[in-house]
C-alpha positions as a Markdown table, in Angstrom:
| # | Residue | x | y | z |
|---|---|---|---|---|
| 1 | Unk | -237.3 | 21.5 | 37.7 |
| 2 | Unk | -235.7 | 24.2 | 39.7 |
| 3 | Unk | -234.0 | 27.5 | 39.2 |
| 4 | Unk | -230.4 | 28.4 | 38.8 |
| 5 | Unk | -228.7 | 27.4 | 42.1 |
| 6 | Unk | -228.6 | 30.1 | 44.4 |
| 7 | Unk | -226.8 | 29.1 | 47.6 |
| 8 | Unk | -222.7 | 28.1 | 47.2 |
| 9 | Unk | -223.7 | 24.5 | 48.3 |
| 10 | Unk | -226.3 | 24.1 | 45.4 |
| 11 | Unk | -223.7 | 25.4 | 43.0 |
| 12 | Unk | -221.5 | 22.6 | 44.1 |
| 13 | Unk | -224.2 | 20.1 | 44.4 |
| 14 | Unk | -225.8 | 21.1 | 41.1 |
| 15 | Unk | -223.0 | 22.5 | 39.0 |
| 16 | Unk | -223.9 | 23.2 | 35.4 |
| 17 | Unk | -222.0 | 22.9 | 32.3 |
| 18 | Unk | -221.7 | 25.9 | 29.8 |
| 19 | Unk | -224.3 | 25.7 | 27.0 |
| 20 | Unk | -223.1 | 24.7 | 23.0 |
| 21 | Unk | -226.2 | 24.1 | 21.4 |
| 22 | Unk | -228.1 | 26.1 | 19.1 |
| 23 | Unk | -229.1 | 28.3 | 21.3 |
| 24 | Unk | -233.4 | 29.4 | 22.0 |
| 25 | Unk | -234.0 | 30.8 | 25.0 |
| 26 | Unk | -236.5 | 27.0 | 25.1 |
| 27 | Unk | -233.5 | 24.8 | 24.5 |
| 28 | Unk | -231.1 | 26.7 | 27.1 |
| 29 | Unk | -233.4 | 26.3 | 30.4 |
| 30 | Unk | -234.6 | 22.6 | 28.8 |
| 31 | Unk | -230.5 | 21.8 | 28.8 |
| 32 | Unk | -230.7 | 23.3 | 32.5 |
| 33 | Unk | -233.3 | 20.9 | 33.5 |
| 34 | Unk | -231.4 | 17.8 | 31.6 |
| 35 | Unk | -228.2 | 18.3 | 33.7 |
| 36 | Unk | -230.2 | 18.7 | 36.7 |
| 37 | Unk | -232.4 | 15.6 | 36.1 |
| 38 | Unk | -228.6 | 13.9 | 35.6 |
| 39 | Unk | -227.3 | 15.0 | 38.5 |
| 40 | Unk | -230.1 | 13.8 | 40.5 |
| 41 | Unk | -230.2 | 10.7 | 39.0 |
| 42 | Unk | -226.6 | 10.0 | 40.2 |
| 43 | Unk | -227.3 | 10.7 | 43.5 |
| 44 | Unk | -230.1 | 8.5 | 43.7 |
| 45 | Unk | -228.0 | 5.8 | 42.2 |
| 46 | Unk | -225.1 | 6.2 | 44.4 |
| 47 | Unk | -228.2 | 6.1 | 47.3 |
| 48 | Unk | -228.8 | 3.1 | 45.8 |
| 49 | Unk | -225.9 | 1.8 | 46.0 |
| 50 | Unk | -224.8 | 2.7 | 49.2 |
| 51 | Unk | -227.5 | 0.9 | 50.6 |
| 52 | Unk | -229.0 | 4.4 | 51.8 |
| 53 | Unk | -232.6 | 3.6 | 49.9 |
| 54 | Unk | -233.8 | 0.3 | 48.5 |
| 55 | Unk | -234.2 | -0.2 | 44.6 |
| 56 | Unk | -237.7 | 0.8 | 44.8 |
| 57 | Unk | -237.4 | 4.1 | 46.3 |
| 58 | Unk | -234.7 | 4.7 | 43.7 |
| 59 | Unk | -237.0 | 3.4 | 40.8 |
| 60 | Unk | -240.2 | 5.4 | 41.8 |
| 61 | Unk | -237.9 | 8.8 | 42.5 |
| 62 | Unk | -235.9 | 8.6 | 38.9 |
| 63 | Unk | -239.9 | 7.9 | 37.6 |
| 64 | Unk | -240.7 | 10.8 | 39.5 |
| 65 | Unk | -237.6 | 13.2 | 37.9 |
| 66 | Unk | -238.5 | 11.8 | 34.3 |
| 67 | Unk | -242.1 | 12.9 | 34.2 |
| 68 | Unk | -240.9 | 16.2 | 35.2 |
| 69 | Unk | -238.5 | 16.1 | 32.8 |
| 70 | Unk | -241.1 | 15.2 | 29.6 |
| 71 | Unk | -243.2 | 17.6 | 31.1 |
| 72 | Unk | -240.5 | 19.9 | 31.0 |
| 73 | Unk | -239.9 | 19.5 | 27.3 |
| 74 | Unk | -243.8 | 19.6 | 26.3 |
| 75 | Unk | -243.9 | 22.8 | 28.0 |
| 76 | Unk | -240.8 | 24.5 | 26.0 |
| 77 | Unk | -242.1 | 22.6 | 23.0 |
| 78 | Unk | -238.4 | 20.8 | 22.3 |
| 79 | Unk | -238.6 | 18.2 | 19.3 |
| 80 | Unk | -241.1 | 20.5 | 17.5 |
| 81 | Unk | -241.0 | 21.5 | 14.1 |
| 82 | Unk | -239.7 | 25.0 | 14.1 |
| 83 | Unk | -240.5 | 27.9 | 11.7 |
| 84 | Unk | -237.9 | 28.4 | 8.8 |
| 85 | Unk | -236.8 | 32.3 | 10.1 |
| 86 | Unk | -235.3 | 32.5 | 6.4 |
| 87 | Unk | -238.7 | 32.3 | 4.9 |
C-alpha cells in the first residue's frame, strides 16, 4: 500500500479516519492500509457499475488489492500472538 496522501486531491480521494484501536505502531499503518484497500475497492465497484470496466477487470484488481493487503499484515505480523509486556 501507499504512504500518507500527500497532494490535496489524494487527501480527498483517500481520506482516512482517526485511529481507536489499541494502538502499535504495526496496527496503526496496517489500519492505514485497510481504509485504503476500502476505498479502492469502492471505486472499483462504482467502475463496475458504471459500466467504466467489466466484472473481470474489477474481479482481478480487488484480487490484486487483497494480496497486498495479506501481504501487508504478514509483514507487520497482525493476528500474532503478542508478548505479555506485564511479565
Amino acid at each position: 500500500m501507499t504512504d500518507t496522501p500527500q497532494s490535496p486531491k489524494d487527501h480527498l480521494l483517500y481520506a482516512q479516519g482517526h485511529y481507536h484501536g489499541d494502538f502499535t505502531p504495526q496496527d496503526l499503518v496496517f489500519n492505514a492500509n485497510l481504509q485504503e484497500f476500502a476505498t479502492k475497492i469502492s471505486y472499483i465497484c462504482g467502475l463496475e457499475t458504471g459500466g467504466k470496466i467489466s466484472a473481470q477487470d474489477a474481479y482481478d484488481q480487488i484480487k490484486h488489492l487483497w494480496k497486498e493487503l495479506t501481504q501487508s499484515k504478514e509483514a507487520l505480523g497482525i493476528g500474532e500472538p503478542r508478548a505479555n509486556s506485564e511479565e
